[in-house]
N, C-alpha and C positions, 0 to 999 in steps of 0.2 A: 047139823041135822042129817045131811047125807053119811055121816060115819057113824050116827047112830046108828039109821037103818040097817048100813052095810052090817054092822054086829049083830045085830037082830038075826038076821038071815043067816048070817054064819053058824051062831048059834042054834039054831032051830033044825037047820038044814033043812027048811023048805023047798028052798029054789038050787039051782040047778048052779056050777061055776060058770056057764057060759052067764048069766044072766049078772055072775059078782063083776066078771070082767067090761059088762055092757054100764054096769051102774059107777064101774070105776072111770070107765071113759067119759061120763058124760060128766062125772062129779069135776074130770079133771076140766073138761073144757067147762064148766061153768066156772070153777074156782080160776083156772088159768087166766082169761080175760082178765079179773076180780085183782088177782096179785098184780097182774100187769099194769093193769089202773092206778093201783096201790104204789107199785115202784115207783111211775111215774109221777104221781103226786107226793112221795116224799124225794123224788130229785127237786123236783121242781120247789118244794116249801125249801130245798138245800140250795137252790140255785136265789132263790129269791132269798134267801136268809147272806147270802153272799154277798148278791147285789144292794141289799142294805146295807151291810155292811162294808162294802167299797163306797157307795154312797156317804155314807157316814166318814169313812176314810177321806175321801175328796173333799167332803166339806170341810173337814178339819185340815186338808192340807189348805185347800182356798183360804180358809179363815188363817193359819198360820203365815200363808205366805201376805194376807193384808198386812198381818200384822208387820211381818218382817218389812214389807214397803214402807210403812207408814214410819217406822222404824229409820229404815233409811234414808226417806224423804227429810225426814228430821233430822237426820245425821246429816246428811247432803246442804241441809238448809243451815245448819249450824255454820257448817265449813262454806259455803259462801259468803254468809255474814263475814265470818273471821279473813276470806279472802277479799270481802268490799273494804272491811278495816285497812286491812293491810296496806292493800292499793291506795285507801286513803291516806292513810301516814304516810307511804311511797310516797305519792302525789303531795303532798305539803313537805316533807323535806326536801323534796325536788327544788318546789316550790320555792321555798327558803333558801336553800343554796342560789338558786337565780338570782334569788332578792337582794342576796349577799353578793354574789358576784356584780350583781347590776350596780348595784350600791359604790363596789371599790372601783367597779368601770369608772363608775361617775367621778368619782374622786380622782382618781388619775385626770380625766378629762379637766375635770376642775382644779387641778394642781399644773397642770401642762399651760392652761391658760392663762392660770396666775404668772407663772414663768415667761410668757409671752409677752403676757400685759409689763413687767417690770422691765424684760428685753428692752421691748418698746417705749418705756419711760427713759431706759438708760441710753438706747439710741436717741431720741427724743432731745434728752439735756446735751447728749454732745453736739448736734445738731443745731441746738440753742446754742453753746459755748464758742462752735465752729463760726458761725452767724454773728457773732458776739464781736471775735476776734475779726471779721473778715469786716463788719461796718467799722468797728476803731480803728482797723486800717485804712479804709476807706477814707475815715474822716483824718487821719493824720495826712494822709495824700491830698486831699483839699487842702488842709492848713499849710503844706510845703508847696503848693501848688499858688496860695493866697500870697505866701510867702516871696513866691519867686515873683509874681505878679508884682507885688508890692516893691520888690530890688528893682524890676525892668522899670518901675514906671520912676523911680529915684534916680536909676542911670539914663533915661533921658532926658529926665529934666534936667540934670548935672550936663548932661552932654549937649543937649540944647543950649547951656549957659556958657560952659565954656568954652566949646569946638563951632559954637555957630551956624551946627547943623542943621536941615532939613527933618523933619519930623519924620518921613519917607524914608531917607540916608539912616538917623537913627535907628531904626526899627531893622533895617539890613543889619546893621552892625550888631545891633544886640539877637539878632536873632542866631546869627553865627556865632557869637560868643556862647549861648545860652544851649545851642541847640546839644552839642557835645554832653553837657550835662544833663538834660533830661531825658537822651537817649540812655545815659548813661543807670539812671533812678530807673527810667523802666523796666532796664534791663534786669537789674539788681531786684525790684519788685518782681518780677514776673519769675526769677532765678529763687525767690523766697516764695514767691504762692506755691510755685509746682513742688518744690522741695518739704513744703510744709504740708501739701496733699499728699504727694507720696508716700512720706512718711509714715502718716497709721495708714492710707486703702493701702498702699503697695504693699505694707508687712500684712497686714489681715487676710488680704487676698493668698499673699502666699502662703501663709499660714493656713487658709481652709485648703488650698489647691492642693497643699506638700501632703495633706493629713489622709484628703480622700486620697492622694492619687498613691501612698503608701500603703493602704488600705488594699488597692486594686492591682490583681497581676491577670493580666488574659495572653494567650498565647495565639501569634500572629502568624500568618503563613502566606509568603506573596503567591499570588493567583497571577494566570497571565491568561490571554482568552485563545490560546493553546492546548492540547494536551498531548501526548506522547504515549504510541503503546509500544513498547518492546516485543519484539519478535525472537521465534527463538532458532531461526536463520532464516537469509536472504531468500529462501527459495519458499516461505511464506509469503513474501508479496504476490508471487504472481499466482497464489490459490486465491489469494485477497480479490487482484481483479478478474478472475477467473474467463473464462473462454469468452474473448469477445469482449469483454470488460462487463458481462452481464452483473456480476458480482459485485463488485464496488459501485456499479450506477443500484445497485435494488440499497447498498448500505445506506447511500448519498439520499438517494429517494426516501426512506423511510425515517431516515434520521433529521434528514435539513442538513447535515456539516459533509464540509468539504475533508477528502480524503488525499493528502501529499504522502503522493510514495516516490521519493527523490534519493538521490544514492547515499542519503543515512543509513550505515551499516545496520541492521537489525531493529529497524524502528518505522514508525507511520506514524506522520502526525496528522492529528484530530484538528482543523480550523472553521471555527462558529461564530459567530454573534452571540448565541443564547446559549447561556453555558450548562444548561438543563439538557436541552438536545445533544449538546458536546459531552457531557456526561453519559445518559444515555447510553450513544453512541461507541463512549471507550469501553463500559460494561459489558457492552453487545460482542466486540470486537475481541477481547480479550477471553469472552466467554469460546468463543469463535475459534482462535488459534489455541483453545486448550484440549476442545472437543477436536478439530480438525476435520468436521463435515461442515466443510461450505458449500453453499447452494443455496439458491434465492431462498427455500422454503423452509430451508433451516435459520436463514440470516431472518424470515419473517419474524420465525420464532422466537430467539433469542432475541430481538430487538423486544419485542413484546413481554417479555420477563423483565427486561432492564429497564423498562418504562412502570414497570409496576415494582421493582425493587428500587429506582428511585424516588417512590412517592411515596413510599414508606418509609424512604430516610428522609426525606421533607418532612414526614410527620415526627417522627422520630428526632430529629433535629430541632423544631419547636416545640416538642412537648420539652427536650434537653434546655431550651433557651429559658422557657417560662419554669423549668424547675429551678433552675441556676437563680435566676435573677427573683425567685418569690414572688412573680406574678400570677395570680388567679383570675381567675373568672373571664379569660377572653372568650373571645368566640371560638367553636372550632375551625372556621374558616381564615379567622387572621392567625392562631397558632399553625396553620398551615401556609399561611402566608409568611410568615416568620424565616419556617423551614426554605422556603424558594429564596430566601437571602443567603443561606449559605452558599449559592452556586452565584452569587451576585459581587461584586469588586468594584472600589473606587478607588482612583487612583493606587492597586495595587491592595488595596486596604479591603481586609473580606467584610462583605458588610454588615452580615450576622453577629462576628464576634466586636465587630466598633457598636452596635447596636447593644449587645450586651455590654460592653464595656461603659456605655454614655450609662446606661440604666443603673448599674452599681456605683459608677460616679454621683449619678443624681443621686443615690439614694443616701452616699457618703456626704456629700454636700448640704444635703438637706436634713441630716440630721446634725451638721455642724451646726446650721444656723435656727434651728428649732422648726423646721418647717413638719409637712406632713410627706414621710420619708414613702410609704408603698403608693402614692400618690405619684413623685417623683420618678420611682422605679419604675411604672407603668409610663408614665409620658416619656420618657428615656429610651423605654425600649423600644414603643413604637412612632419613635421620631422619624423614624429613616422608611416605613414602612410602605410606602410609596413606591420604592425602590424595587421593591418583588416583582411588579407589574407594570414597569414604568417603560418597560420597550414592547408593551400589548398593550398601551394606551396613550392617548393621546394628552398633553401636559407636564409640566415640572414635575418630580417624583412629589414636592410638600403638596401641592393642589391633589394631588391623586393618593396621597395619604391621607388627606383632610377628610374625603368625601369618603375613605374605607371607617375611618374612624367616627362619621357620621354616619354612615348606615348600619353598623353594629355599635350605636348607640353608648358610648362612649362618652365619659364627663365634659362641658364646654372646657375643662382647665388642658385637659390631654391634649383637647382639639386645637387651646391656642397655641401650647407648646409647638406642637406637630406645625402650624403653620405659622410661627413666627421665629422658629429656628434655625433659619438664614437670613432674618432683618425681612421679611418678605411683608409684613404685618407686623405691628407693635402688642408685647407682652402684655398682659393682661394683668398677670400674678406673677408671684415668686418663682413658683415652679417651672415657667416660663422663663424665665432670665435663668436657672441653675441649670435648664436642659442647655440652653446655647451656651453657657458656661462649659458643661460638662461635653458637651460637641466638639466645641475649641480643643477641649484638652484630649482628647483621643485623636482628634484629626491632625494637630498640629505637633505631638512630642516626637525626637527625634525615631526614625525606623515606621511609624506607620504605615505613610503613605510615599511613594515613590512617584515624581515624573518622568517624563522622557527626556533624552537629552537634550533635544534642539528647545523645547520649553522652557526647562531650568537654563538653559545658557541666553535665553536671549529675556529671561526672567534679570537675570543678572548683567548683560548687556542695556536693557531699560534702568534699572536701578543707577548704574553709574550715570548714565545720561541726564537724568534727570538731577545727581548732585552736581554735575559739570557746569549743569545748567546757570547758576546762579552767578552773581557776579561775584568777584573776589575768591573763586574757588580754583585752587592751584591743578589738582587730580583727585581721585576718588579711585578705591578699592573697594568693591564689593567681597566680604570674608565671613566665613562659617557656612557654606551653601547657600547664602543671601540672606542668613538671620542678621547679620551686622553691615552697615557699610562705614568704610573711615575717611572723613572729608578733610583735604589737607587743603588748609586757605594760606591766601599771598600775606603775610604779617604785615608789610605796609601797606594793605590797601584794608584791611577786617581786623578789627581790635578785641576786643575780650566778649565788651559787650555787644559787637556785631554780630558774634558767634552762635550767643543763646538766639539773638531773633530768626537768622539762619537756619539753626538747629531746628526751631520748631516750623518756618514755611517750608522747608524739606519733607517735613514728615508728616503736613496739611498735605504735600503736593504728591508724596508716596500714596498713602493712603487714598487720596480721590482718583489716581491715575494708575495703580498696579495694583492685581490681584492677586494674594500670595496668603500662604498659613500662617497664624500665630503670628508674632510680630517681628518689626525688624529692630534692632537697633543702631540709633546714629553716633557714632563718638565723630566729633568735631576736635581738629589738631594745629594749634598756631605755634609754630617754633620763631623765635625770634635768636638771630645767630651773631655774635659780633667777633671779626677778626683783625685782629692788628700784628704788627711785624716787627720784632727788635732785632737793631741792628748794632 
């Protein structure tokens, strides 16, 4: 409408240009607004035709991404299934293999018992057969017994009849005649029992003994309750007792052991009781003359490392014992008590390695005889256990092993070992008799154990006294370091069978009156000598 007009007027030339240019402006500001409106309402149908269409975009991404969950989920749920399977078929041939393992356990357990059981049938009949033999004998010793009965009572009626004796006088007579001979049968009897016992225990015995103790090699080292440090000259002692002796009294003080510095070239000796502290001690000391700063608060120091680097080889040392020997399951506190036996000696004898030593013996022994061998290994080892803490307590080392071995809970079989392993209490089980077995034979074979010499010599000074002792005994020799004595008797006063009676009230009367390892043996000696003279 307004560009009508405007051509109207142009056309005509009615109106004036100022009045084209007036209608121009107003046309523009009417129409201007108009477009401006207009833009803005087709941005805006652009911006909303956008946002539809992002809308629509989103929901199709939502809707896509359900899908792909759902998707998932069902994948996810697949493969759990397939992983519950799995786990279950794991879990049942697990399962099955147990069953089967448990199963051959059982069998073994029930084949070892079979074994047992027939053991003990075939011990059982020898026993019976031993029984057998020992009433038949029995009963033939009455019948020669009736027998002689029956002669005495023929020779005095005959002697009554023909010498006109006394029925008193008789009975002297025959009993001197008589008596030579039944000293003589019992001799001979009692020469056949022991010869017929020996025979199978002595070989069986030594046949288990030879087998474990070939089996068993441990390596032995005398201890003495000494130690020795070497110095690396004389003119280290007197840093040792330093100014005033301040130095050796803080060693002495902190340690417990006494320090001898005596004119041994190049050396101190270490003397203790407790060879823990004596140990200690020589650590501390040697750590001391390497470093070469002594003074109390150094010697504090280093004392205090060597207290803690010995409790490490205590542990270290029983955790080595209970590897060795294949025991589990102790306490940590007795495998640390273990370790305190290596610093511990009997009669020279370390007591860690006789401790492991009984323990492999038991355990050789006990499978000689079908017993229960880690059963035996464990009472074995901790037989002597007592021993760690037996000079910080009050008691025999077995009492104060008993009650370590009862408060870490320990089988009553361990317990009875432990304290019937010097005769202190009666055995209970097997396992108990092969501990004291397997004790003997480490304490007693030659080189274990060492005593002093006024001991052993008056060990052997007793021994001959005691064969002297007897009647009809010419002299006596004690030989082998006192495993043997050899008894030489007057031939006219002790005949053959005076010898065996002898033989055996000697080694009644050793046995109740001396205390000594392993055994001794007696050889009894009657020489009978005749000389004559051609002339």
């Amino acid at each position: 409408m307004p560009d009508k007009f405007f051509s109207i007027l142009v056309a005509d030339g009615s109106f004036p240009w100022v009045y084209v240019l007036v209608a121009v402006a107003v046309t523009a500001v009417i129409v201007g607004p108009l477009c401006f409106a207009l833009a803005i309402l087709i941005r805006k149908r652009g911006y909303e035709a956008k946002v539809g269409s992002a809308e629509q975009r989103s929901a199709e991404i939502v809707e896509e991404a359900t899908r792909n969950a759902q998707k998932i989920a069902s994948s996810a749920k697949k493969e759990a299934l397939l992983e519950a399977k799995e786990e279950n078929l794991r879990a049942k041939n697990d399962l099955d293999r147990e069953i089967k393992e448990r199963r051959a356990e059982v069998q073994r357990y029930e084949k070892r018992v079979t074994q047992k059981e027939e053991n003990l049938d075939r011990k059982l009949e020898s026993l019976e057969k031993k029984e057998a033999r020992m009433t038949q004998k029995e009963q033939d010793l009455d019948h020669k017994l009736q027998e002689a009965d029956e002669v005495c009572r023929k020779q005095i009626e005959e002697l009554e009849r023909i010498s006109g004796f006394t029925s008193d006088k008789a009975k002297e007579y025959l009993l001197e005649s008589v008596k030579d001979d039944v000293k003589h049968e019992t001799a001979v009897m009692i020469r056949e029992l022991e010869s017929e016992a020996k025979e199978t225990a002595d070989k069986k015995a030594k046949e288990l003994i030879v087998n474990a103790i070939q089996k068993c090699a441990a390596d032995h080292v005398a201890e003495a309750t000494i130690s020795v440090v070497q110095l690396p000259n004389d003119e280290m002692k007197g840093r040792i007792i330093g100014r005033e002796g301040r130095n050796i009294r803080t060693i002495e003080t902190l340690t417990g052991i006494d320090l001898i510095i005596d004119d041994t070239p190049e050396a101190v000796i270490l003397s203790g009781f407790d060879p823990i502290r004596r140990e200690v001690a020589r650590i501390a000391l040697e750590r001391l003359v390497v470093d070469g700063r002594i003074h109390p608060a150094r010697i504090e120091e280093m004392v205090e490392k060597a207290q803690k680097e010995v409790e490490t080889i205590i542990r270290d040392e029983g955790e080595a014992a209970v590897l060795k020997t294949g025991v589990h399951g102790l306490h940590p506190e007795m495998v640390r008590l273990l370790g305190k036996m290596k610093f511990r000696t009997s009669y020279g004898q370390n007591a860690l390695k006789h401790s492991i030593e009984v323990s492999l013996l038991s355990g050789l022994l006990a499978g000689e005889m079908g017993a229960d061998v880690r059963l035996a290994k464990r009472a074995g080892l901790l037989h002597d256990i007592g021993k760690s803490v037996d000079h910080e307590m009050e008691g025999t080392h077995v009492q104060i092993g008993v009650d370590i071995c009862k408060k870490y809970k320990e089988s009553p079989v361990v317990i009875n070992a432990v304290a019937s392993h010097h005769g202190d209490c009666e055995a209970t089980s097997l396992i108990a008799c092969i501990v004291q077995a397997a004790d003997t034979i480490s304490a007693a074979r030659p080189g274990a154990r060492r005593e002093t010499l006024d001991t052993y010599t008056n060990r052997l000074n007793q021994l001959e006294d005691i064969a002297n002792s007897f009647k009809g005994v010419e002299k006596s020799f004690a030989i082998q370091a006192g495993r043997e004595v050899r008894v030489m008797v007057i031939p006219e006063q002790v005949n053959d069978d005076d010898m065996v009676l002898i033989a055996r009230d000697l080694s009644k009367k050793i046995e109740s009156e001396l205390e000594y390892p392993g055994q001794i043996k007696i050889s009894m000696i009657r020489e009978s000598r005749v000389t004559d003279y051609a002339k």
